[in-house]
N, C-alpha and C positions, 0 to 999 in steps of 0.2 A: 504494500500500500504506500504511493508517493505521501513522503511527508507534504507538510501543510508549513512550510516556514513562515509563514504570515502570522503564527500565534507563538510560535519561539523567543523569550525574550532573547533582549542583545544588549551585548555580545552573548554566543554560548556556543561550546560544544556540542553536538548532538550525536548518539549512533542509534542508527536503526536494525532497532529489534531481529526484523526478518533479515535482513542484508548480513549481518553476523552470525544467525544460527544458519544460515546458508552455505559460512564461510567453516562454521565448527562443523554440519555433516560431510561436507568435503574431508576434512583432516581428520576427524575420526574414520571415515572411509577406507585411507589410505591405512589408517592406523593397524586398522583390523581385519584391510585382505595382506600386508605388507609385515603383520603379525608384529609388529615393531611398538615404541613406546613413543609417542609425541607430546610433548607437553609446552610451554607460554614460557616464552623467555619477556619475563616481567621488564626487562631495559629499553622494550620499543613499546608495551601497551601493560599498562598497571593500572585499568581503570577499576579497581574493588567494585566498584556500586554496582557491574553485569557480572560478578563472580556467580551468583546464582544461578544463571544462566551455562554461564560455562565450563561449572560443576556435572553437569547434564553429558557432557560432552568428553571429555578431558578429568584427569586424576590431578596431576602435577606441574610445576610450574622449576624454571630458571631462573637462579636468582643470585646477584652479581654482588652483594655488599648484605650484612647485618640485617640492614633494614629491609628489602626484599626478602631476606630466608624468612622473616618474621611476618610477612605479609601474607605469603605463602601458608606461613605455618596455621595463623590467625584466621584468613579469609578464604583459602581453598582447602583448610582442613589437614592438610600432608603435608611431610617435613620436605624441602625444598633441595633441588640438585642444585649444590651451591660454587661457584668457580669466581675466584678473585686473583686479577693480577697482584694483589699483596692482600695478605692478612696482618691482622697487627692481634699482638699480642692481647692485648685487655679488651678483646671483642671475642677472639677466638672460642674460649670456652660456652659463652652464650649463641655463636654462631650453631655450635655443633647439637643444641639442643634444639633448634630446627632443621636440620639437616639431615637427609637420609645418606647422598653421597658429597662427597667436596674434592674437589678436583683443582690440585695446586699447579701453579705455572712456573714454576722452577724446580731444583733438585733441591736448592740451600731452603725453599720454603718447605717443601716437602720435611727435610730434616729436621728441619726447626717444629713442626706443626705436628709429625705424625703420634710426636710422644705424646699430643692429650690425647688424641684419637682411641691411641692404645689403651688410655685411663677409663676413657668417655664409657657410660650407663648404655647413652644410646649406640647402639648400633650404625656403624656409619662404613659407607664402601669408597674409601680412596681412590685418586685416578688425578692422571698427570696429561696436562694439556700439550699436544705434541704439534711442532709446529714442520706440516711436509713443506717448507719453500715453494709452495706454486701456489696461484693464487690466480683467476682469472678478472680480478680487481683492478682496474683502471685506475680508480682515484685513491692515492695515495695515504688521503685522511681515512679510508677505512680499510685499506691494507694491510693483515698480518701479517702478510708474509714478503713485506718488503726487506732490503738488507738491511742490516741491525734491530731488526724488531726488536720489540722488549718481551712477546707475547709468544710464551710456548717453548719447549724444548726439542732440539731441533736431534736427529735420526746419529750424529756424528757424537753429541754428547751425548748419547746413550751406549758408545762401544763398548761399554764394560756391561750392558746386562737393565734390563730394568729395578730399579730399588726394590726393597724386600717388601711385600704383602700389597704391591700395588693392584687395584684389581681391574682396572680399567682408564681408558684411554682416548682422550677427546682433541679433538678440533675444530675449528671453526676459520672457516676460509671463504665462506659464501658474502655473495650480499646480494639479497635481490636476484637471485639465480637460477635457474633451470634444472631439471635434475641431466640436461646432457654437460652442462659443467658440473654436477655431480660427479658423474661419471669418469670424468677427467681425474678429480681429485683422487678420488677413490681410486685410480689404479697406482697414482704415485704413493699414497697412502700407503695402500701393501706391499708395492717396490718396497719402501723403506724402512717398514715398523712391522709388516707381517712376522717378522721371525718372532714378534712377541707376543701373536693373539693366542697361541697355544696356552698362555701362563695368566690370562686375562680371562674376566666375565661380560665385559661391557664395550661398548665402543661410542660414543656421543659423539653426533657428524654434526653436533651448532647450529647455528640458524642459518640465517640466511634462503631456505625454502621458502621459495614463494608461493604454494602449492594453490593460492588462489586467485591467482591471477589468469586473465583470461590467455587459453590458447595453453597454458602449462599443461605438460604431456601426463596427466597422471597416472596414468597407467604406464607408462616408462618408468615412473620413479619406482612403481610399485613391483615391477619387472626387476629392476635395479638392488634393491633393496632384499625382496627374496630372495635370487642368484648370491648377492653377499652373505646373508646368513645361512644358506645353507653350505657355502665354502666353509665359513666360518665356526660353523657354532655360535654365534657372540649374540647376545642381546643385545641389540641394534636401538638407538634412543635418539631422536632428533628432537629440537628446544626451538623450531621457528617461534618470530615476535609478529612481525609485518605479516604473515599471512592470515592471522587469525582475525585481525581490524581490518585487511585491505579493503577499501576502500567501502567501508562500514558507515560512517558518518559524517557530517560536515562542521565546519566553523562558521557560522550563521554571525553578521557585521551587518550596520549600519551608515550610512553614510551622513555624516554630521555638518560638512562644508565640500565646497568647490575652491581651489585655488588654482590660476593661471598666473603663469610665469612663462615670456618665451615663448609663447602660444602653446603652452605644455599645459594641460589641465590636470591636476590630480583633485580625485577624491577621496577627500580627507573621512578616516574610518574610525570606528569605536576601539577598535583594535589594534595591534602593533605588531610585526613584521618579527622584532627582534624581542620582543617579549612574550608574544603569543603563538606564534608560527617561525622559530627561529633556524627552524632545519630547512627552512627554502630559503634565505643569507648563507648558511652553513654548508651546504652540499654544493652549491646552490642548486634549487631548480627554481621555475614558475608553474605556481598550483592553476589549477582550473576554477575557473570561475562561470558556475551555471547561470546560461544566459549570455555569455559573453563571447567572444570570437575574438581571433587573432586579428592583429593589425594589418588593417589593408581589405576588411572582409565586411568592415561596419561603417554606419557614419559616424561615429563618434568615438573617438580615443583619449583614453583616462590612464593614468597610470594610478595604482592605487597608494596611498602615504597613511600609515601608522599614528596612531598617536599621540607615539614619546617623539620627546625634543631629540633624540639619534639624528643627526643628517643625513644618515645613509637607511634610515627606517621608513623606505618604499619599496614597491615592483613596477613592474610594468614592461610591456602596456598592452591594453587592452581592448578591443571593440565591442561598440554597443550600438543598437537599433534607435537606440531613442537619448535624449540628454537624461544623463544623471541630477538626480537633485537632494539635499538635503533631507530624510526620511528612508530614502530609498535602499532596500536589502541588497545585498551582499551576500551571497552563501560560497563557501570557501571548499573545494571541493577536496574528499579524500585525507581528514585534519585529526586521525584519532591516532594512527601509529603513529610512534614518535616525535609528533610534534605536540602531545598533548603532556608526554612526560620531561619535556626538556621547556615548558612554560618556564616564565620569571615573573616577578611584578616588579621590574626594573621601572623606573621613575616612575615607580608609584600608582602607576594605571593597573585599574581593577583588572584581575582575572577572571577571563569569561565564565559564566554559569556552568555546570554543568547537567545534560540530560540525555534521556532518552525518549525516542517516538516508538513505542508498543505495537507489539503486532496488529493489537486490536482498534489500531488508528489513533493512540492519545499521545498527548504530551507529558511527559514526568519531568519533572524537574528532580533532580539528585542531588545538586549542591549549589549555592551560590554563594556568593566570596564578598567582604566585605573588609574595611579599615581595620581590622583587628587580626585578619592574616596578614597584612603587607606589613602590620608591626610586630607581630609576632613570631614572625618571619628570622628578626633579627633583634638586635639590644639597644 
């Protein structure tokens, strides 16, 4: 059922009910002809308030710091597959009491860390993030497997053997990816680290699955994935973020002014570029904007502007059928992975509401944010 953006306040986040459990029997689909384990790598979509929902669906979650294993533990019920480029000590012990497995990204972390494990009540399965040097990543800001990374242990420091009681083995090399760059990885994979899945129980291939994206081959991955575990033996566990929200909801804005400069019009918005949608600056791209066309396609061209005092907190540009005026919506297309967890309330502009539109055609509102989190934010 098309949402109704005309009774949405604004600003706000919205995802839509049906569009995400669309997206969850897709990936449990795979889960369970592919016999494999998938679970929410909380770092791209950590919105609690549809855990209910995708409880339904899914067991487990990925979870990158303290506060994630805890989220997990609290709001999906299960202790959390927890992996940190560094642990620190005075978290460690409260880490592990959310945590089924935790998976270190060095040898000297391992070392240091494996001695609480061995103390630890709970039960917890070790495992060392291993980094194969190939990567079919373009952009350098999300490449692990660029030279010098800091992320992962590389096939050459492992000559002497894997560490004692390690029981499994992760990577993460994707982003936004296909399962025939899967494919890719996975043979360099066992090139170089196969000699150790005999002495393993797990293998976590990370995110980066897009599995719901249109035209994604699923029945390849599913093909892919079988053929691995039955070489293998291994219990096979993928942690995609982005495909469980793709393209699930919108950023719903208002337009508050018009300013031209240079015969450049922007529409000045409720919302902000670098505080609210910071991963389109960041990556960069330009999000879609339902209702709108590329330039050259419309009569009227607007670039959109933010608004924090950032002089670089705009996009642009964009066409439109008719003039923009003061009142007029704005809905931000495809705004719930990762850029709803990497918000700010940088100079101070409110953080957009947050909701949902129900199957059953309503509007819920789930949160809305007010002067007492932009201060209590900080000291």
């Amino acid at each position: 059922m098309a949402i109704d953006y005309t009774v949405i306040p604004s600003p706000c986040y919205v995802i839509d009910e049906e569009r995400f459990r669309n997206n969850l029997s897709l990936i449990k689909h795979v889960a369970d002809e592919a016999d494999v384990e998938i679970i929410l790598a909380f770092k791209s979509f950590a919105m609690w308030g549809v855990f209910g929902i995708l409880r339904e669906y899914i067991s487990g979650a990925a979870a990158s710091s303290l506060h994630e294993a805890r989220l997990c533990f609290e709001e999906i019920g299960t202790r959390a597959h927890t992996y940190a480029p560094v642990f620190k000590e005075k978290e460690f012990p409260e880490i592990l009491n959310f945590s089924s497995h935790i998976t270190f990204n060095s040898l000297s972390q391992y070392h240091r860390f494996f001695p609480y494990i061995k103390k630890s009540p709970v039960k917890i399965s070790p495992g060392l993030r291993i980094n194969p040097e190939f990567s079919e990543i373009s952009v350098d800001l999300y490449n692990p497997c660029s030279p010098g990374s800091r992320l992962g242990v590389t096939a050459e420091s492992l000559s002497k053997g894997l560490p004692e009681n390690i029981e499994g083995l992760h990577f993460h090399v994707l982003f936004e990816n296909d399962s025939y760059i899967l494919e890719k990885v996975l043979k360099v994979v066992e090139q170089k680290f196969s000699r150790f899945f005999p002495f393993i129980k797990w293998i976590n291939m990370g995110g980066g699955h897009l599995i719901t994206r249109k035209n994604y081959d699923v029945d390849h991955l599913i093909d892919l994935l079988k053929k691995f575990r039955k070489r293998w033996g291994l219990k096979v566990i993928l942690e995609p973020g982005s495909a469980f929200a793709w393209e699930t909801g919108e950023l719903v804005a208002t337009v508050e002014d018009i300013v031209e400069n240079n015969n450049i019009k922007t529409a000045m918005l409720d919302v902000s570029f670098t505080a609210h949608m910071p991963d389109c600056l960041e990556m960069p791209y330009k999000p879609i904007i339902l209702g709108a066309k590329e330039p050259g396609k419309g009569k009227y061209t607007y670039r959109m502007g933010g608004n924090s005092c950032l002089s670089g907190d705009y996009m642009g540009d964009w066409d439109f059928d008719r003039e923009l005026k003061p009142g007029d919506r704005i809905v931000f297309w495809d705004m719930i992975h990762y850029t709803m967890v990497k918000t700010t309330t940088f100079n101070g502009v409110n953080h957009p509401s947050i909701g949902i539109w129900t199957k059953q055609g309503k509007f819920k509102l789930i949160r809305s944010f007010s002067y007492n989190d932009y201060k209590n934010r900080l000291s």
